[in-house]
N, C-alpha and C positions, 0 to 999 in steps of 0.2 A: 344803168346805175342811177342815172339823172330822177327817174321815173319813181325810185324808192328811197331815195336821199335829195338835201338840197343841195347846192352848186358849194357849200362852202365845204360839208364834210365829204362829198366828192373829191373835193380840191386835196383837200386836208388826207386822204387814203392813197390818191394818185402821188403824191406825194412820199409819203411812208412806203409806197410801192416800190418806189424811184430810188429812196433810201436803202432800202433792202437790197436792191439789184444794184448799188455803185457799193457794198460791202466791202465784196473783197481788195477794191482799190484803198482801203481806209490807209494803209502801211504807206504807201506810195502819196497820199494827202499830208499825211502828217508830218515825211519829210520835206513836201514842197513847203507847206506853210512855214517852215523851219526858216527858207531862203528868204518867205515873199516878207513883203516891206509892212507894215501896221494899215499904211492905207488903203494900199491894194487889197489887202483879204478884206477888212472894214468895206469896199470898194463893190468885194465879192458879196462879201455878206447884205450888205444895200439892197444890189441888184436881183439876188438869191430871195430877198423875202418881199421885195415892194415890188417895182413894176411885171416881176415875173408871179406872182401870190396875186396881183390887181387883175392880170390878163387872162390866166386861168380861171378865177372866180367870175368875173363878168361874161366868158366864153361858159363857163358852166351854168349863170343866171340864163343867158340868152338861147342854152342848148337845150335849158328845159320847158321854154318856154315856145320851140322852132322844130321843124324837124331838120336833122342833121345837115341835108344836102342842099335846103333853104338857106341855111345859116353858113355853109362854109362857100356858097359862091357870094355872099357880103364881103369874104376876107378878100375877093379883088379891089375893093374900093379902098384898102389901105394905104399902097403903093401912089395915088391917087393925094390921097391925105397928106401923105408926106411932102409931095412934091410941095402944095399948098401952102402946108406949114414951114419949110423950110423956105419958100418964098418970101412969106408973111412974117416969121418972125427973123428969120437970121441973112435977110435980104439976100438969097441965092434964088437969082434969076436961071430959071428952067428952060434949058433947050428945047429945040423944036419936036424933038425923037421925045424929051420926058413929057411934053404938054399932049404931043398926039398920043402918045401910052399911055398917059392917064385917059385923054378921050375915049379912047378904045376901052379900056378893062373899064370905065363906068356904061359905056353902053354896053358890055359884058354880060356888069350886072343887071342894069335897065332886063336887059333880054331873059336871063334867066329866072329876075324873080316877077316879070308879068304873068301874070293869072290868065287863063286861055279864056276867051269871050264864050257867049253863047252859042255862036252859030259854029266856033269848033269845037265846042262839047257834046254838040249833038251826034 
């Protein structure tokens, strides 16, 4: 799809896809929003259109621009990311098991996305 569309009206169809197929639960929605509190759906609705509309979009910029199986051994270095930032910004100091696991899944990556040299291409 990536190939004859850009990443935003991708996003944008994958979407409307998703809609269509959570349908039949609309009855079952309606009641719950009934219960939930103004901030919590507000809460839903946030999360529903930014960080999750931000991550699909940039996964669909990156996917037209990679080929697929490049691009999804990058998503080990996430796991990796987080530790960092949760280090960095909200001072949680990372165990011994989350520093080696991040070690590990970035040389993962390292491994998977090195280019084969000359003398094993030949």
């Amino acid at each position: 799809m990536l190939r004859v569309t850009d990443g935003l009206t991708t996003t944008w169809l994958a979407c409307l896809v998703g809609t269509a197929v959570l349908l039949p639960w609309t009855p079952a929605l309606v009641s719950e929003l009934s219960d939930a509190s103004p901030g919590a759906v507000l809460a839903a609705v946030y999360l529903g259109l930014f960080p999750t509309a931000i991550g699909f979009t940039t996964w669909a910029y990156a996917l037209k621009r990679m080929d697929a199986g490049r691009l999804s051994a990058t998503t080990y270095v996430v796991p990796t990311v987080s530790v960092l930032m949760s280090w960095a910004l909200l001072s949680e100091i990372p165990t011994a098991f989350g520093l080696v696991g991040g070690a590990l899944s970035l040389v993962g990556v390292a491994i998977s996305r090195r280019r084969p040299g000359r003398a094993a291409s030949r």
